[in-house]
Structure formats: structure tokens, C-alpha cells
TORRO-225566 format. One record per residue (C-alpha): x, y, z; residue number from 0; residue in three letters. Coordinates in steps of 0.5 Angstrom, whole numbers, padded with zeros to 4 digits. Each point is the difference from the previous one (the first is absolute). Example, Ala and Ser with C-alpha at 12.3 -4.5 7.8 and 13.67 -1.06 7.14 Angstrom:
! TORRO-225566
<<0025; -0009; 0016>; 0; ALA> <<0002; 0007; -0002>; 1; SER> 
//
This chain:
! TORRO-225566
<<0000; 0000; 0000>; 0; UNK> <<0005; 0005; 0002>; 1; UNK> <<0004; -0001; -0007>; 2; UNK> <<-0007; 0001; -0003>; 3; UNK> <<-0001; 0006; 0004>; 4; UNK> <<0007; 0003; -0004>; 5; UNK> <<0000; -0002; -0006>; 6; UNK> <<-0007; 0003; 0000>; 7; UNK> <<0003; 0007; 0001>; 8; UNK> <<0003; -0001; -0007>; 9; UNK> <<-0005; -0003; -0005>; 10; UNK> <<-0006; 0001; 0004>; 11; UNK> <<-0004; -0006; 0005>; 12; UNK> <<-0003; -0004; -0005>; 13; UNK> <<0006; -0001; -0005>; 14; UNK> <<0003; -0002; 0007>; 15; UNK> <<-0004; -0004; 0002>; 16; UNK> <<-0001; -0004; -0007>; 17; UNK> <<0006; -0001; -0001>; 18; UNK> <<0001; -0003; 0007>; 19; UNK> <<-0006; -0004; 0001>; 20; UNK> <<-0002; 0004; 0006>; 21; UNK> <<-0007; 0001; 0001>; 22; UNK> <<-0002; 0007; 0000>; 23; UNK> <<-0005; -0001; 0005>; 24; UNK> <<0005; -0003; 0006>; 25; UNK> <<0004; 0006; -0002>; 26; UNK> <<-0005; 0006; 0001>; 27; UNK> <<-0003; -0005; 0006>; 28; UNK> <<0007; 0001; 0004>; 29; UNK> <<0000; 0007; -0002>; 30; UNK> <<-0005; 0001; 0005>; 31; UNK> <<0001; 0000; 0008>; 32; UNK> <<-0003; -0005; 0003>; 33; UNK> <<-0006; 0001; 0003>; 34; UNK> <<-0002; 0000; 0008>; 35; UNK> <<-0005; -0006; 0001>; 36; UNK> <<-0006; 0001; 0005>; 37; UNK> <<0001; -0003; 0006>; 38; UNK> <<-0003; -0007; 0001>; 39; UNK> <<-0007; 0001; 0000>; 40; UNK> <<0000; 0007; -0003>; 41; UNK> <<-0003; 0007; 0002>; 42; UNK> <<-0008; -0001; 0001>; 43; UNK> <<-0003; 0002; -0006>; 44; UNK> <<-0003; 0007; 0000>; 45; UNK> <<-0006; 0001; 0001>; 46; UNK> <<-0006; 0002; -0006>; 47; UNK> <<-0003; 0006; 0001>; 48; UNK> <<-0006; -0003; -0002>; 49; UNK> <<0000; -0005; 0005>; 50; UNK> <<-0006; -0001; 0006>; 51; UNK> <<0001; 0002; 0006>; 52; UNK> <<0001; -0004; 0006>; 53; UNK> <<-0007; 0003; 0003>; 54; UNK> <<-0003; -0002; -0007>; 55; UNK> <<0003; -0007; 0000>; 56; UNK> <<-0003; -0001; 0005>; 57; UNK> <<-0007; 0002; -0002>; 58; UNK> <<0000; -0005; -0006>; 59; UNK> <<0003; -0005; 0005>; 60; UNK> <<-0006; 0001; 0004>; 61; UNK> <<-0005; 0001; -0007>; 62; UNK> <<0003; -0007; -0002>; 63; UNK> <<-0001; -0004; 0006>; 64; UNK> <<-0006; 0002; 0001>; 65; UNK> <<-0007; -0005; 0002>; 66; UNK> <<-0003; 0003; -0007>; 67; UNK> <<0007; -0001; -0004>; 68; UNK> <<0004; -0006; 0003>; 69; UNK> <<-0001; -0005; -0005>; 70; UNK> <<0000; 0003; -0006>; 71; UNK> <<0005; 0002; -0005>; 72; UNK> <<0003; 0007; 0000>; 73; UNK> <<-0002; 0000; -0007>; 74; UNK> <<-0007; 0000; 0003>; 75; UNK> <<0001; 0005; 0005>; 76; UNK> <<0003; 0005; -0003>; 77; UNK> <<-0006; -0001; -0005>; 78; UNK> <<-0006; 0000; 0005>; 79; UNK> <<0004; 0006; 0004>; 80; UNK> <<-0001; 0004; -0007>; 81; UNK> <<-0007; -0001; 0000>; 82; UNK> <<0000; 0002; 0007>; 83; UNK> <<0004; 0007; -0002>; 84; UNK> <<0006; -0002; 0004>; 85; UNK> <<0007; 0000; -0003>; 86; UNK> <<0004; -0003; 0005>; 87; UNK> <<0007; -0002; -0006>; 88; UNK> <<0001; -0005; -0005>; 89; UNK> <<-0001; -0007; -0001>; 90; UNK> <<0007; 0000; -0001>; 91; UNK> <<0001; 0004; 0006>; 92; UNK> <<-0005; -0005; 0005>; 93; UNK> <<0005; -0007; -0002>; 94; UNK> <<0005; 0005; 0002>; 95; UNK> <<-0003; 0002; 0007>; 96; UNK> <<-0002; -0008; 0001>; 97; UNK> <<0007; -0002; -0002>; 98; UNK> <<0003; 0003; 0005>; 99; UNK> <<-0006; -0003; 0006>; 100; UNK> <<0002; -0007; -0003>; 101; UNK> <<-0007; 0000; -0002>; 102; UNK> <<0001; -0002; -0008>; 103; UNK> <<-0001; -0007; 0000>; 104; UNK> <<-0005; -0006; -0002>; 105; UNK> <<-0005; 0000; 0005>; 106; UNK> <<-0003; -0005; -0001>; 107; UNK> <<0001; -0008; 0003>; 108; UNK> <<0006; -0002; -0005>; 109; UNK> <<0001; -0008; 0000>; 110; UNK> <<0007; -0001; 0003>; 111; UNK> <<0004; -0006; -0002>; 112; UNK> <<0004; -0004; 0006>; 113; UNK> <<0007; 0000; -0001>; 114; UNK> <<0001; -0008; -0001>; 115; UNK> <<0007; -0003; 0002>; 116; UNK> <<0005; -0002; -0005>; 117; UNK> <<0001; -0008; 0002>; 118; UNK> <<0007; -0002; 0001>; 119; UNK> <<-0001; -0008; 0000>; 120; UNK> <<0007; -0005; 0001>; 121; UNK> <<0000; -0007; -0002>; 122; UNK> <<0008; -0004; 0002>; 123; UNK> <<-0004; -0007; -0001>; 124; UNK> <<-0006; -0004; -0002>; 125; UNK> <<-0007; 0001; 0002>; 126; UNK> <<0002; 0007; 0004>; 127; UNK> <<-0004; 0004; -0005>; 128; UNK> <<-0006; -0002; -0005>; 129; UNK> <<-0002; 0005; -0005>; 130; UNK> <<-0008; -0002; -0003>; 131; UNK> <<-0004; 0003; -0005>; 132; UNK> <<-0006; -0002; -0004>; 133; UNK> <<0000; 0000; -0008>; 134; UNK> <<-0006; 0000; -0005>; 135; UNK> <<0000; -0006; -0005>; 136; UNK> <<-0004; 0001; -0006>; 137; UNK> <<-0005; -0004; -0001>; 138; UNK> <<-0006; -0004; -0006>; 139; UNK> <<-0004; 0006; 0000>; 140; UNK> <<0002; 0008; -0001>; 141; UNK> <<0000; 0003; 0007>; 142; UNK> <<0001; -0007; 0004>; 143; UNK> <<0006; 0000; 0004>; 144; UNK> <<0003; -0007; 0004>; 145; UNK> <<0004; 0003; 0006>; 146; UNK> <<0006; -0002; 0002>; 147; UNK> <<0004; 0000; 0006>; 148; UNK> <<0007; -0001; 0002>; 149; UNK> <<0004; 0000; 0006>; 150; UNK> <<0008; 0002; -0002>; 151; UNK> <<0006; -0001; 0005>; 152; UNK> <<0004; 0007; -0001>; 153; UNK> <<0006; -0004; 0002>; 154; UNK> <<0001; -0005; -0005>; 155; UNK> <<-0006; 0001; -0005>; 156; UNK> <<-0004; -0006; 0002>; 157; UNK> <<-0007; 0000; -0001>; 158; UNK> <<-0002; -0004; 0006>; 159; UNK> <<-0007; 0001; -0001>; 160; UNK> <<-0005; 0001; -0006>; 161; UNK> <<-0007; -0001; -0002>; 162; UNK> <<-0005; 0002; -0006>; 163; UNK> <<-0007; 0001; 0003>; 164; UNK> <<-0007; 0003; -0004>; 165; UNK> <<0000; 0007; 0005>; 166; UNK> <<0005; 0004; 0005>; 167; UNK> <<-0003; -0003; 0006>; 168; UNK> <<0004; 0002; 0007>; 169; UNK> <<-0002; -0007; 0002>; 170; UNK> <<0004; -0003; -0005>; 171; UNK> <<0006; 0004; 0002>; 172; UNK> <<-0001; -0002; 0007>; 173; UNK> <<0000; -0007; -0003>; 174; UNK> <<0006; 0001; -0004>; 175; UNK> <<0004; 0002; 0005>; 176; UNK> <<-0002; -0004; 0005>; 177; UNK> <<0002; -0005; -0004>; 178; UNK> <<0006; 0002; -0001>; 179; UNK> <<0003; 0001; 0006>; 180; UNK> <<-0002; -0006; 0002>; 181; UNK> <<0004; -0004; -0006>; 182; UNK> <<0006; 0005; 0001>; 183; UNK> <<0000; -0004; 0006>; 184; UNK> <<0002; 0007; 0003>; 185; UNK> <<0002; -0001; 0007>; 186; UNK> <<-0006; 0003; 0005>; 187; UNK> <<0006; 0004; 0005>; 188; UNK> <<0002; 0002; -0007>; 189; UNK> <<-0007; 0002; -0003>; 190; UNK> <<0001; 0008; 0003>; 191; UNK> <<0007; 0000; -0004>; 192; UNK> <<-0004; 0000; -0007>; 193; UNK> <<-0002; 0006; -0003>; 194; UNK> <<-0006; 0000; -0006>; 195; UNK> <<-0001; 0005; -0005>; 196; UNK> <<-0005; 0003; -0004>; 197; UNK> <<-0003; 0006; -0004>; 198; UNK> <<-0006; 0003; 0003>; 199; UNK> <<-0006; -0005; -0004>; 200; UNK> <<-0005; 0000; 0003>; 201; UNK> <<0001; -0008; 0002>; 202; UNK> <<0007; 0002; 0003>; 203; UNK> <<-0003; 0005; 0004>; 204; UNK> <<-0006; -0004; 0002>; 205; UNK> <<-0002; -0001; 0008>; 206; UNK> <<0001; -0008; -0002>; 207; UNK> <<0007; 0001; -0003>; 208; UNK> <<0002; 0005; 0006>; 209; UNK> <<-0003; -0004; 0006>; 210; UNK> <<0002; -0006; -0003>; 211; UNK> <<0008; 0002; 0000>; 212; UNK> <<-0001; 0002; 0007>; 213; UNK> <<-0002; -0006; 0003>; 214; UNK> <<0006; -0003; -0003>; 215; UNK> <<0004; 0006; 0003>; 216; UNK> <<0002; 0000; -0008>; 217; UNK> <<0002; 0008; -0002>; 218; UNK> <<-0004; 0003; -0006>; 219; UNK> <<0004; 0006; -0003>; 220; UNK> <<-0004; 0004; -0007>; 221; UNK> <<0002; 0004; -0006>; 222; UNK> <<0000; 0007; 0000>; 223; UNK> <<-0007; 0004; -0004>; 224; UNK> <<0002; -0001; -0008>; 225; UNK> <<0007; -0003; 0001>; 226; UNK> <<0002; -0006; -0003>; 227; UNK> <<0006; 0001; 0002>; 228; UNK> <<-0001; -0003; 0006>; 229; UNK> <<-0002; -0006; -0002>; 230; UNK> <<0005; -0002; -0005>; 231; UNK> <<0001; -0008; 0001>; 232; UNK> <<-0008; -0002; -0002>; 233; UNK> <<0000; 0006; -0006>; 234; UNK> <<0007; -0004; -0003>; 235; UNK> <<-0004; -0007; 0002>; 236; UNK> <<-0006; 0003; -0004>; 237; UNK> <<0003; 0002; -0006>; 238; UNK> <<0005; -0006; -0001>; 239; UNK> <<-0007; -0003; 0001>; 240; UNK> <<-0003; 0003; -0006>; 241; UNK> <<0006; 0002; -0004>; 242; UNK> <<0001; -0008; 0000>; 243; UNK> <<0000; -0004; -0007>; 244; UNK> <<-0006; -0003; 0000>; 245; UNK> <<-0004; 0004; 0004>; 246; UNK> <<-0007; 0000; -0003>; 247; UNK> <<-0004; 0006; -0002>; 248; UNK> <<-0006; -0003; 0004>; 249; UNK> <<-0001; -0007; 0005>; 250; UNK> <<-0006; -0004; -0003>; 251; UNK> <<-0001; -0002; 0007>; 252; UNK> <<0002; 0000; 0006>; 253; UNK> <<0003; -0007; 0000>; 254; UNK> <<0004; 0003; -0006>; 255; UNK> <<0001; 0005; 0005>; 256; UNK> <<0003; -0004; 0005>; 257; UNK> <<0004; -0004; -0004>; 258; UNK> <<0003; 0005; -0004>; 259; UNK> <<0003; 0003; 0008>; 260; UNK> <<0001; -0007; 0002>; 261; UNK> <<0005; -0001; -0006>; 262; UNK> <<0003; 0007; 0000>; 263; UNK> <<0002; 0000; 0008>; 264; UNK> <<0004; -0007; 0000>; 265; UNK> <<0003; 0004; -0006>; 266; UNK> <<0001; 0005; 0004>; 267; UNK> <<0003; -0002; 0006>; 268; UNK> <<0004; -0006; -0002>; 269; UNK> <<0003; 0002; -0008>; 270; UNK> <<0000; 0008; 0000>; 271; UNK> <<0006; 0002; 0002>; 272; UNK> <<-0001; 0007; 0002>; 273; UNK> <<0005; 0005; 0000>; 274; UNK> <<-0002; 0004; 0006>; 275; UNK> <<0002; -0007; 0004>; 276; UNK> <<0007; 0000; -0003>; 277; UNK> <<-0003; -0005; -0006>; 278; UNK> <<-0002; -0005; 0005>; 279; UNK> <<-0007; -0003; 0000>; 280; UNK> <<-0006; 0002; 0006>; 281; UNK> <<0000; -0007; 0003>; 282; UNK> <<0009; 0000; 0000>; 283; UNK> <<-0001; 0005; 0004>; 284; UNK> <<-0006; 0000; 0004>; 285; UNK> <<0002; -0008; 0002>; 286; UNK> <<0008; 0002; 0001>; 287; UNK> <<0003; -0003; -0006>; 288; UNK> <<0003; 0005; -0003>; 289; UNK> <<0006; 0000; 0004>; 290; UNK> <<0002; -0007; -0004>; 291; UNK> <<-0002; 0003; -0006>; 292; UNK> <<0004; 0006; 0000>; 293; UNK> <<0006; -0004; 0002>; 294; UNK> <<-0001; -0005; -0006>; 295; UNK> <<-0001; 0006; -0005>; 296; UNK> <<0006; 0003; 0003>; 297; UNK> <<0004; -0007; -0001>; 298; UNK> <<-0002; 0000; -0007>; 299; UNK> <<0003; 0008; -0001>; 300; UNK> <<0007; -0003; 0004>; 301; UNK> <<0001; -0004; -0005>; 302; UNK> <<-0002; 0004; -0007>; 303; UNK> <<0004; 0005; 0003>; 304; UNK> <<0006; -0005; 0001>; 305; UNK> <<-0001; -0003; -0006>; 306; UNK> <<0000; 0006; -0005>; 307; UNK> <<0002; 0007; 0004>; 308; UNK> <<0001; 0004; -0005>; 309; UNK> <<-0008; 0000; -0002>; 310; UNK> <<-0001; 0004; 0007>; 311; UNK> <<0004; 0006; 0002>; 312; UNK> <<-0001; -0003; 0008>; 313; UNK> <<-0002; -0006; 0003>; 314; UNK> <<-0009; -0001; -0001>; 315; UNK> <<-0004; 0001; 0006>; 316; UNK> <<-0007; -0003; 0001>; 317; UNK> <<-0005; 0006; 0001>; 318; UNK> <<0000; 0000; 0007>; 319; UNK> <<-0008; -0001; 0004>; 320; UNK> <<-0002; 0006; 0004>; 321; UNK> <<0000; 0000; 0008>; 322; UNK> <<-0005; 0005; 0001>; 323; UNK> <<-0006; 0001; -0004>; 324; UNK> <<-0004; 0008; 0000>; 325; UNK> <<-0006; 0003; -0001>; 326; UNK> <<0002; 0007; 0000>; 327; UNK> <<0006; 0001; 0004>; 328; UNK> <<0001; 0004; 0005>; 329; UNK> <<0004; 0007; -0004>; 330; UNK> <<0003; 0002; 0006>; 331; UNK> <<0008; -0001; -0003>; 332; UNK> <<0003; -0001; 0006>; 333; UNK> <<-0003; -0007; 0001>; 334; UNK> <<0004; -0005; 0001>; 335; UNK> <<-0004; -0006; -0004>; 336; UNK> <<0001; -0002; -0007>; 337; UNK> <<-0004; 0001; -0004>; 338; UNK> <<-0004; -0005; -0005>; 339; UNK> <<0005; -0004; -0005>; 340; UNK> <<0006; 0002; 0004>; 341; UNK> <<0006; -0006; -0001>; 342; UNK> <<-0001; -0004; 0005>; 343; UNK> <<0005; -0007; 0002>; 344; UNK> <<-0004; -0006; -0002>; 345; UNK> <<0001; -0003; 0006>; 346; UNK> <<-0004; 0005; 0003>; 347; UNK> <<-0006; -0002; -0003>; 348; UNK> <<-0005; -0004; 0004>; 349; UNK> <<0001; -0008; 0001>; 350; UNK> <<-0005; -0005; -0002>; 351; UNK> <<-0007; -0001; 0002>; 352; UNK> <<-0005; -0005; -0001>; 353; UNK> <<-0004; 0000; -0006>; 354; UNK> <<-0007; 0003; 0002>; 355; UNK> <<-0005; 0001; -0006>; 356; UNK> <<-0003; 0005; -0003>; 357; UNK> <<-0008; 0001; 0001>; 358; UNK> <<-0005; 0000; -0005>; 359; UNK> <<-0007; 0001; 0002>; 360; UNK> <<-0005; -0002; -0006>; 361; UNK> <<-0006; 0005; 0000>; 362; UNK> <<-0007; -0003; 0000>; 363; UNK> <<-0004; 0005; 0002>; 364; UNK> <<-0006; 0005; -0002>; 365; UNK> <<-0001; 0007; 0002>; 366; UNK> <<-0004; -0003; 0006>; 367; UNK> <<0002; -0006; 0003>; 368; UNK> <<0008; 0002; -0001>; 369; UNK> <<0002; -0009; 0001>; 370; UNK> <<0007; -0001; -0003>; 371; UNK> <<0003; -0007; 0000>; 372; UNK> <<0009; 0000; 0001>; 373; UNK> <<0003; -0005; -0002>; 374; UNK> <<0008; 0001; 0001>; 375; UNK> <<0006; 0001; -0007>; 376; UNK> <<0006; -0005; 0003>; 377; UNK> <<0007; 0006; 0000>; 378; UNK> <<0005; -0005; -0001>; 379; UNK> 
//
């Protein structure tokens, strides 16, 4: 800038600053002396010498809280004031008065949402935490539904419980997760440790459901208002479901129904290898054969890798299986648990377990009578 400046005096700012490449802008803005800043706050504003008066505020105030105006809009006021033969001020005047009482609000009765709990649900192992849903299956006819339930341990993925009924019943739920709780062979001691979640339907939120869970000293937690988010294990389920070859636009019966689940849920738990479980299958992990299984996929990487390593750039690890599974982690940074999908040792992983199975009750009810038979799917 200063070399601009003198070379300015001789040939004139603008051929200066063009042959510089300085902005001419910069330059007059650094002529000027900088400018005293008002202290924060700044001076209180004048005021207008068309204002109202204090003793003024005061009577339209008084006028706009008055038994006859205290309801009505200022808008209502001034108008019904004029036809009276009274000028107090401006509508725009009233808003300002009322805005500095507080008074400009909506006066009515405002429905006020309650502020619902984001849930931070933990599971290290199986049978800690269960996520249901109910899904719609189409049916023969337009407008006709089949409904499934599914009951899925968060932990390892495994569908511990299903069935497909003709309606949404709370007695049905009841029934599916009672259960299944007994075929998981859930020890009672233990009963307190297992939490089970769901959206806000209107079975998941029913007295019977709710009562039920109590008796059993079984924790029930739900999904925020409009967030899937928080339901994240059933919605995947689902859609491998329904993303899945061979799926059907429509079910020609229930039967159909049922044995098309039946099919997919075997699949499911004992072929699908699932990536969020370290590519091991629901029933490795849920009944703790995944430890040998890794151990063995491991071996068979030792030895491509002895055998050819110039193909790897280092030695191949098996994807390693979680040892904690979330539904929303905590956002508080400094915590110290891991979060899902860390790398974990695979001898940390849980050991074997007896096979139990998995429950399918086969509906046979009506909207009224609510009959169901069960007959139980083997799991190993």
C-alpha cells in the first residue's frame, strides 16, 4: 500500500493501483482514520418527538385492557375506538405498548407436545435386549392385510419369535412374547435384565402388553413420536424381508403367509450372513458358535496368506464381531464404552450355549375369538 501511495503521487492513484494490482478500495478505506466503535450496548436511542408520553402509554394500556377490549385484537380496538370518537395512537402503536407488558401472544390454549426421552438402549450379549415391530403383508384382495409380528434380539439379529395373524390384537403380542420368553429359557433371576423395545403402535402401548412386561419384571422402553431412527434393528428386518428375491406382491392366504416366513426366517437365522455381525449367521452368534467359526476363518486366512503374500499388503484378519450393540449411543464424547462394531478380540465373545428355539405361533384367529395355536420351529 505504501508503495502504491508514492507511486500515486507521480502517475496518479488509479494507474498506481492498476499497475500494482491493488484494489483502489482497500486503499482510500486505509486513508480514513478508523472510527471510535460505541460501547457495547450503545447509546440509548433518541427518542422520536412524536412519541407518547408516559401518562399516554399509560391510558392506551389501560383502554387495551379494559373488561370491554380485553379480547379483542388491537386492530378491533382502534376501529371500535374511531366510532366512538376517540383517537388514542396507531395500531402499530397498540402492538408497540402491549410488546413492551409482554401481552403480544397467542392467548388461546396451545396443545404443548411433552418433551420425549431420546432411548440409549445397551446389549453385550444375547437375550439382553429385544426390538418387535408388526409389519403389513398384503393379501388375496385390495385392501386386505396379513400381520406380521417379529420379535428380534438386538445382540446377535436372531429372530426369536415370529408369527402371522389375520389382525393386530394386544393379546396376540402377549401371547408371542410370553412365549418366547419361555422357549429362550430365560432364567426368572434374570427376567429384570432383559429389556424389549418398540415404536408407539397401538399393541406395543397397550395395557395388556404393559401389564404383562410388569408381571414379568421385563423392562419395556419406546421409540420417540415420527423416529424410525430409534427402532433401527426391526425396520432392517423388515426390509430384508421385503426386499428379499422371491418375496410376493400378494399372499394368497394365510397359509401362504406363514410358510413363506417360515422359509425366509430359517434362511434368515441359519444362512444369512450378516454384515453387522462380523459376517457370522444369527444362530453363531445368539448360541456362541461364533467363536469357532472365526477361529476357523482365521486359520483358512493364515494359511492364503503363507501361501501367497505377495497378494496382501498384511497379514488378512477376520471381521472381527461386536461386543456391544446400541440403540443411540450416548453423545457425551467422553465416555469410555465403545461403540458398536469396535474391533474386539475374538476370544471375548461369549461361549457356547445350549441351542434353545426360536417361537413361531401360527394364528388361527378371528377378530373376536383371538384363538391362536403355536407350534415351535427347531433352531438348530
Amino acid at each position: 500500500m505504501t508503495a502504491a501511495e508514492e507511486l500515486g503521487q507521480e502517475v496518479g492513484l488509479v494507474a498506481s493501483c492498476r499497475a500494482l494490482g491493488v484494489s483502489r478500495a482497500t486503499l482510500y478505506r486505509r486513508r480514513r482514520p478508523p472510527q471510535a466503535q460505541p460501547a457495547e450496548g450503545g447509546a440509548a436511542r433518541p427518542r422520536s418527538h412524536r412519541a407518547l408520553t408516559d401518562d399516554e402509554r399509560a391510558q392506551v394500556l389501560d383502554a387495551l385492557n379494559s373488561e370491554r377490549f380485553a379480547d379483542q385484537a388491537p386492530a378491533e380496538v382502534y376501529a371500535a375506538l374511531l366510532d366512538k370518537g376517540d383517537y388514542l395512537c396507531s395500531i402499530r402503536t397498540m402492538y408497540r405498548v402491549l410488546d413492551e407488558q409482554g401481552q403480544v401472544r397467542e392467548r388461546r390454549n396451545q396443545l404443548r407436545h411433552p418433551a420425549y426421552a431420546r432411548p440409549e438402549l445397551l446389549a453385550t450379549g444375547p437375550n439382553q435386549l429385544w426390538s418387535w415391530d408388526i409389519t403389513k403383508l398384503k393379501g388375496p384382495r385390495k385392501w386386505s392385510y396379513f400381520y406380521l409380528y417379529v420379535i428380534l434380539d438386538v445382540f446377535s439379529r436372531y429372530v426369536v419369535g415370529w408369527m402371522v395373524a389375520e389382525c393386530e390384537s394386544d393379546a396376540l403380542a402377549c401371547r408371542l412374547i410370553a412365549e418366547t420368553i419361555s422357549k429362550q429359557e430365560i432364567d426368572p433371576e434374570h427376567l429384570e435384565q432383559l429389556v424389549i423395545h418398540a415404536d408407539r403402535g397401538s399393541s406395543m402401548k397397550s395395557k395388556l402388553v404393559a401389564q404383562l412386561l410388569a408381571d414379568l419384571g421385563v423392562t419395556k422402553t419406546h421409540s420417540r413420536p415420527h423416529t424410525s431412527d430409534d427402532n433401527p434393528f426391526s425396520e432392517s428386518q423388515f426390509k430384508t424381508l421385503k426386499y428379499r428375491p422371491g418375496f410376493p406382491t400378494r399372499f394368497g392366504s394365510i397359509e401362504d403367509a406363514r410358510t413363506f416366513c417360515r422359509s425366509f426366517f430359517h434362511w434368515y437365522d441359519h444362512d444369512h450372513h450378516h454384515h453387522g455381525i462380523g459376517l457370522l449367521t444369527p444362530f453363531q452368534v445368539h448360541y456362541g458358535t461364533a467363536k469357532d467359526v472365526l477361529s476357523q476363518r482365521q486359520q483358512i486366512l493364515d494359511t492364503a496368506f503363507l501361501a501367497h503374500p505377495e497378494r496382501f499388503k498384511k497379514a488378512p484378519l477376520v471381521h472381527p464381531l461386536h461386543q456391544q450393540v446400541w440403540i443411540n449411543p450416548p453423545r457425551d464424547d467422553s465416555s469410555d464404552l465403545p461403540l458398536p462394531g469396535a474391533t474386539c478380540d475374538p476370544r471375548a465373545i461369549p461361549g457356547d450355549r445350549p441351542g434353545r428355539a426360536a417361537v413361531e405361533i401360527e394364528n388361527h384367529a378371528g377378530l373376536a375369538s383371538s384363538r391362536a395355536s403355536a407350534s415351535v420351529t427347531s433352531g438348530a
